[in-house]
N, C-alpha and C positions, 0 to 999 in steps of 0.2 A: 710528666711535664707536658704543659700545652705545646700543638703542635702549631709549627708556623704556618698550618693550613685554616686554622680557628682567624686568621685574620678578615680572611672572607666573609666572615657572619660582621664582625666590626662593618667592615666596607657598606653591606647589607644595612647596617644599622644607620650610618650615613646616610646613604642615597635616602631610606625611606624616613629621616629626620628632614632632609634638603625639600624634600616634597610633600610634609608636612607643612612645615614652616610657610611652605609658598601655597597651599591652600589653605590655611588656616587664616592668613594674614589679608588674603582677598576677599575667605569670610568678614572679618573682622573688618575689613572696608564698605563691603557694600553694604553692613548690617550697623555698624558704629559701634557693637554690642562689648563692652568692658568684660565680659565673660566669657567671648570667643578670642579675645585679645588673650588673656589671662590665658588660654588656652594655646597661644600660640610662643605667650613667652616659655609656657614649658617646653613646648618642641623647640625651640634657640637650645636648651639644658639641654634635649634629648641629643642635638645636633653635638654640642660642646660634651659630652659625657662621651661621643662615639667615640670621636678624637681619641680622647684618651683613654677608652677602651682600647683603640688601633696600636696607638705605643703600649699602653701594658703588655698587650700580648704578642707586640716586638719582643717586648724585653724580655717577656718572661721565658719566651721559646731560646733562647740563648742556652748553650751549656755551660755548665759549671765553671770556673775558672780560678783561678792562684787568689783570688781577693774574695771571691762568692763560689767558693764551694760545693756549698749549697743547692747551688741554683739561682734564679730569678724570680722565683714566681710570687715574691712577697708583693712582686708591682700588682699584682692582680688585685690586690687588699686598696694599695693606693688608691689603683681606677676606683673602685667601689668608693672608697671615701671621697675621693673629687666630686665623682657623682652626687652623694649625699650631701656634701656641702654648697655644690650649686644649686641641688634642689632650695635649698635654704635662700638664697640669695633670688633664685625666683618667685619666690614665695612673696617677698618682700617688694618686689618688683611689680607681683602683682595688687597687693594692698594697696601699694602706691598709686596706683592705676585706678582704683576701685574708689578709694574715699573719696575724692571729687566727685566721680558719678554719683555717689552717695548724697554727698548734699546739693548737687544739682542737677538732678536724673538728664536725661534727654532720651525723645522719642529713639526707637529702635527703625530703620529700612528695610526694605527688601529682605527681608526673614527668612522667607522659602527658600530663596537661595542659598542664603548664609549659612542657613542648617546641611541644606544637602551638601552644598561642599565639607563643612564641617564633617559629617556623618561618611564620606570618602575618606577624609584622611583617620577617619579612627577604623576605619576597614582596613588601613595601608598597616595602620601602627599593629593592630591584633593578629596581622598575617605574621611579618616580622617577629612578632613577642614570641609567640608559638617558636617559631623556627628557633629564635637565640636561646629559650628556656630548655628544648630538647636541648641543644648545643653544648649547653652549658653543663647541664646534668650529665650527656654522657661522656664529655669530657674533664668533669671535673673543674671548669672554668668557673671562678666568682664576677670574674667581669663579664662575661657573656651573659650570666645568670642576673646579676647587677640591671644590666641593660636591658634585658628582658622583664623585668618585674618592672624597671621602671616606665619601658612604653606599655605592660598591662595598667600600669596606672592611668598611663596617659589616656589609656581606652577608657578606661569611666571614666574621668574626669571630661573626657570629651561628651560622653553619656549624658552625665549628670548637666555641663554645661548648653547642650542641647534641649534638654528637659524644660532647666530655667528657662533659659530665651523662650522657646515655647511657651512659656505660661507666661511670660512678660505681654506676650504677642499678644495671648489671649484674654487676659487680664486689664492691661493696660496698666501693670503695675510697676511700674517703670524702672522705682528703687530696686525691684526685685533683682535686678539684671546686677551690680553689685554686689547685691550680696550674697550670690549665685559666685561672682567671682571670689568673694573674701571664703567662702565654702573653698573652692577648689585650693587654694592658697593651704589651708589648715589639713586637706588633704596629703597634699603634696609635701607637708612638711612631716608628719607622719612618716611617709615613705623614706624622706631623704632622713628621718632618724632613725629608720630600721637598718638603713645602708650602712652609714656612719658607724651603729655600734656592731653591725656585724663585721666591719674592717677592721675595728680596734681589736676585736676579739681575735681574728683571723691572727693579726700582730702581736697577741702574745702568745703564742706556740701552743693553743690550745691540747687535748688528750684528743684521741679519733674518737668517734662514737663511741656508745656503748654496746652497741652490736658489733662493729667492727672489731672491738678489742674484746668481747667476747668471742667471735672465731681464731683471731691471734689467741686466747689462751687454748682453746680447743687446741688449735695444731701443737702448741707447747704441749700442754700435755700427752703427744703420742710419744714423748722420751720417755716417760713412766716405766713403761714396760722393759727399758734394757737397763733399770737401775739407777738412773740419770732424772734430775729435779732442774728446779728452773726457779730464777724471783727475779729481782730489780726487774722488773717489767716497765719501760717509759716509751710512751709514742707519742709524737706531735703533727699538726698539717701543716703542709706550706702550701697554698693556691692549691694543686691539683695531687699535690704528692706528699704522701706519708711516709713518714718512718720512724720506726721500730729499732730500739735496743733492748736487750736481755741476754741475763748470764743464763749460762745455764752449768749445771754443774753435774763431772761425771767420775765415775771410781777413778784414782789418784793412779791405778795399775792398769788404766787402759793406754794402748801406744797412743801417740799422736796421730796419726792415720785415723784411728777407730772414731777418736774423739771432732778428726775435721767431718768426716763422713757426715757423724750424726748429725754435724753443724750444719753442713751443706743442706741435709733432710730437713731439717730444721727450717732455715731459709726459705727454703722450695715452699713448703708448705703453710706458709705466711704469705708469701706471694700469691698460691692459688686462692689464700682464705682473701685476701684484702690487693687490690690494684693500684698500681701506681704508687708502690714501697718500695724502702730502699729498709736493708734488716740488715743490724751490727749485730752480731754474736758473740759474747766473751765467755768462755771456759775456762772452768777454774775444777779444781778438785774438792769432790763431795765431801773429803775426810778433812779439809783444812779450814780451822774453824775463822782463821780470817775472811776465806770467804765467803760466811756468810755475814760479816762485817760490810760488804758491800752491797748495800740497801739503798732504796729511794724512799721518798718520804715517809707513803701510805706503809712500806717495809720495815722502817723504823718505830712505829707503832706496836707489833707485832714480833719485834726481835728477840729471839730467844737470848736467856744467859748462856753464855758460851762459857763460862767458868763452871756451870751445873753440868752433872751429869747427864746425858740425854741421848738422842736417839742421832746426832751430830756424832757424838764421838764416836757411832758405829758406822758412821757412812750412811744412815738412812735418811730422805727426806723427811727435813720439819714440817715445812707448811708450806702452802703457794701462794704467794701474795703479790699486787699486782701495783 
């Protein structure tokens, strides 16, 4: 579960949006340039996206409770889709902004300036990116990780918008400055649609990797050797935290004791394979052919006849499936 110490990188993400915003926008005065402007309605989104970076990772740092269980950390999925949809609405913001300059260009000002302040605030924004992208990754965070891709965007697109202007300068190509902006615009929307569908996906209780749930079988599989099998295998994520259910099934004559042990072993060892799990274990007896009636989908596929003669009715493992 994110810790309520991850708010700091949010805070982080604020200040260095507050101080983009305000260089960007002194750019975009002294220079007039529709492309540094463009540049600055994204940092407004970067400013509004932190916000709700700061509450997601309120909420999500809460523990479980009578009505959420669970946990909190589906907010984290929210942040990221807020974010992607105001990318959206910036986008449009910026079009808006651009098509006039389009059919009525206007000279560009004081350039030099405009760039080098410009060309600070995307030094501010790639320090920041950096720092929230580790944050995020070693904590599991999609809002921090969210936030962080979206000020790497910001960085090229300040890049790219830099470039333009420059060659407007040098060109004298005036329109260029527009369309320099309807570029970052079609950028940006890219981005805010890689967010959006990685949130909805987030929200439907996706499987863990497949390396991840290749180590969970690994550790399942060390019950093998005391005679004990494993299936219904289901894992899901939620923002930072996984978990894992599986039966596992063990000879019908072992005490209860023998059979919580293995269970605990079991746990243990999923936890060391995979971080930030939470692992149901249900045991049932290898010799009882109900439960191998107890299957998940990909199990149902695969389900032996339990009315045929087979290696069930002796207590041996069928097959592993996941």
């Amino acid at each position: 579960m994110p810790q309520p110490k991850l708010t700091r990188y949010a805070w982080l993400s604020i200040a260095a949006a507050v101080s983009t915003i305000g260089l960007k926008a002194f750019a975009y005065r002294v220079t007039g340039s529709v492309g540094l402007l463009s540049d600055a309605f994204e940092s407004i989104v970067n400013l509004v996206a932190a916000i709700v970076a700061l509450w997601a990772l309120h909420v999500a740092a809460a523990p479980p409770d009578d009505e959420h269980p669970h946990g909190h950390d589906k907010s984290e999925y929210f942040a990221s889709g807020v974010e992607g949809a105001l990318i959206f609405v910036a986008a449009v913001l910026i079009v808006v902004s651009a098509i006039p300059r389009l059919i009525a260009p206007r000279p560009l000002e004081t350039v030099g300036l405009g760039l080098a302040v410009s060309m600070g605030a995307s030094i501010i924004n790639l320090l920041v990116a950096r720092v929230l992208l580790r944050a995020g990754k070693a904590h599991g965070s999609i809002a921090l990780e969210a936030d962080g891709q979206h000020l790497m965007t910001d960085v090229w697109t300040s890049v790219g918008v830099v470039v333009g202007v420059g060659l407007v300068h040098l060109t004298k190509l005036e329109r260029l400055d527009p369309v320099v902006a309807i570029a970052v615009a079609l950028n940006i929307l890219w981005t805010g649609y890689g967010l959006v569908r990685r949130s909805v996906g987030g929200l439907m209780d996706p499987a863990l990797p497949a390396e991840e749930r290749r180590a969970i079988e690994t550790a399942l599989d060390s019950v093998r050797p005391e005679g004990a099998t494993w299936h219904a295998l289901r894992t899901r994520q939620s923002g930072a935290r996984r978990f894992v259910a599986v039966h596992v099934l063990v000879p019908g004559a072992w005490t209860v004791e023998r059979a919580h042990d293995l269970s605990e072993r079991v746990e243990a060892r999923i936890r060391e394979a995979v971080h930030h799990v939470e692992v149901a274990v249900h045991l049932e007896p290898i010799e009882d052919p109900r439960a191998w009636l107890d299957q998940g989908p990909a199990d149902a596929r695969a389900a032996p006849d339990l009315n045929a003669p087979g290696p069930h009715s002796k207590g041996e493992p069928l097959h592993r499936v996941e």
